[in-house]
C-alpha positions as a Markdown table, in Angstrom:
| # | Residue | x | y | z |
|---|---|---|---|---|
| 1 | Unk | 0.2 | -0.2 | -17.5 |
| 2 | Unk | 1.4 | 3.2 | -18.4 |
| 3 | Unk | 1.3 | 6.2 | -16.0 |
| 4 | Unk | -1.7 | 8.0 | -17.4 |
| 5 | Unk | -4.1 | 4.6 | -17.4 |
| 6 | Unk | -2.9 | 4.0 | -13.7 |
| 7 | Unk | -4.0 | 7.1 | -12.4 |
| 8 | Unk | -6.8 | 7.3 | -14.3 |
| 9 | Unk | -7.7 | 4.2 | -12.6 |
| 10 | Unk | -6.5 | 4.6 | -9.0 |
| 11 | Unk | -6.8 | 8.6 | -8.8 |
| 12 | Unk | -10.3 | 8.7 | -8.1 |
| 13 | Unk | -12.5 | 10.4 | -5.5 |
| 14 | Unk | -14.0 | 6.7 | -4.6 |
| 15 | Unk | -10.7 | 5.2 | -4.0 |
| 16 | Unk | -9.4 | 8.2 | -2.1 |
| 17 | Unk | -9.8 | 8.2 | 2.1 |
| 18 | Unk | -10.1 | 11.7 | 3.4 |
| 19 | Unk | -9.0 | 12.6 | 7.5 |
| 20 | Unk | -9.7 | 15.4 | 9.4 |
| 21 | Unk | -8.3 | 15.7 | 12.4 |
| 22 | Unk | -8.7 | 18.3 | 15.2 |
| 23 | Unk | -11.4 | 20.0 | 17.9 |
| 24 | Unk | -13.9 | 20.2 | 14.4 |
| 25 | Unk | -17.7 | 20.8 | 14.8 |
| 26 | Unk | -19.2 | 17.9 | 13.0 |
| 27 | Unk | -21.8 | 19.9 | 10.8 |
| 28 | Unk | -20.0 | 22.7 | 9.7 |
| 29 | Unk | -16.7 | 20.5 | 8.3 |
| 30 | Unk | -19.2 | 17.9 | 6.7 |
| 31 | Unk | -20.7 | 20.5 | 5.1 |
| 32 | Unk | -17.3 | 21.7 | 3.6 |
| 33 | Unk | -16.3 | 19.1 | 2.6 |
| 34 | Unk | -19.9 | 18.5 | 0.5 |
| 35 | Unk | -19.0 | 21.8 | -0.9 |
| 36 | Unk | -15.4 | 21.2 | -1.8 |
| 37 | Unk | -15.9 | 17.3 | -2.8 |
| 38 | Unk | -19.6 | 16.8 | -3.7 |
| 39 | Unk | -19.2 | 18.0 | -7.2 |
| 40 | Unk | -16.5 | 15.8 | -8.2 |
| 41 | Unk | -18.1 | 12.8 | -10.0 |
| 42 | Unk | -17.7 | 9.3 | -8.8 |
| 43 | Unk | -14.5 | 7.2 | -11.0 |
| 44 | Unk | -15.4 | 3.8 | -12.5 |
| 45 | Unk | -15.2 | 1.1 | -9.5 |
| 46 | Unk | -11.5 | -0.2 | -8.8 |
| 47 | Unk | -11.5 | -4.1 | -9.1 |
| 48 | Unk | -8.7 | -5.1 | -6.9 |
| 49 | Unk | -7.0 | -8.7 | -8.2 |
| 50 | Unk | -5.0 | -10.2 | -4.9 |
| 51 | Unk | -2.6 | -12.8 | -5.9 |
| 52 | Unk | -3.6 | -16.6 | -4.3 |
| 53 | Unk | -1.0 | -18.8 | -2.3 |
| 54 | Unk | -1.3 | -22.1 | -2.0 |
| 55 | Unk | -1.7 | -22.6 | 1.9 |
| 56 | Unk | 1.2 | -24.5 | 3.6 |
| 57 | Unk | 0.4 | -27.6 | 4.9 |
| 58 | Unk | 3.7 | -29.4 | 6.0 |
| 59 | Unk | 7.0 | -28.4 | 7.6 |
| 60 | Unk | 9.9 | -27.3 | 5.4 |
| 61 | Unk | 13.5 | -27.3 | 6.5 |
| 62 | Unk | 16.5 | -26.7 | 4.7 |
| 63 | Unk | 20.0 | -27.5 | 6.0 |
| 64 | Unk | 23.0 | -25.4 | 5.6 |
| 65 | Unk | 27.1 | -25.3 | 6.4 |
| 66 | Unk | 27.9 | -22.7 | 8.9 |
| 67 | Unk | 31.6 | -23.7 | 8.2 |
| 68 | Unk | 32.3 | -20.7 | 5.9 |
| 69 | Unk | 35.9 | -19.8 | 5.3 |
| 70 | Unk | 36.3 | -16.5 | 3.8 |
| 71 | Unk | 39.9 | -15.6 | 2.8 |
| 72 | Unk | 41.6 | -12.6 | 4.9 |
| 73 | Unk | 44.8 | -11.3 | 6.0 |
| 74 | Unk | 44.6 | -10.0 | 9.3 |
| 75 | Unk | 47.7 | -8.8 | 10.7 |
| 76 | Unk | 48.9 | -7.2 | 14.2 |
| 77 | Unk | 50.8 | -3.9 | 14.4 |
């Protein structure tokens, strides 16, 4: 998917989340945000695809050497 189809797709004003934060009064910051928003039409509706995992059912263990000699030279002054 090349840059300009995924944000055509994903860069639209239904996917986006907006938060105001602060001591707002409810009325007056819904109604800006009507005026700066409302007129941006809608985006096609994103289809999200989640990938599907077989559930696991039974225990799985692997075993492993701990005994792992890595070659050095340490030496004392």
């Amino acid at each position: 998917m090349s840059f300009l189809a995924f944000n055509k797709k994903y860069y639209v004003p239904n996917n986006a989340t907006l938060v105001v934060a602060g001591d707002i009064d409810f009325a007056t910051t819904k109604k800006m945000i009507q005026d700066y928003f409302g007129p941006i039409p809608r985006g096609a509706n994103v289809v999200r695809s989640f990938p599907t995992e077989t559930p696991i059912t039974k225990k799985r263990a692997k075993a492993y050497d701990a005994n792992i000699q890595i070659p050095a030279v340490i030496g004392c002054l």
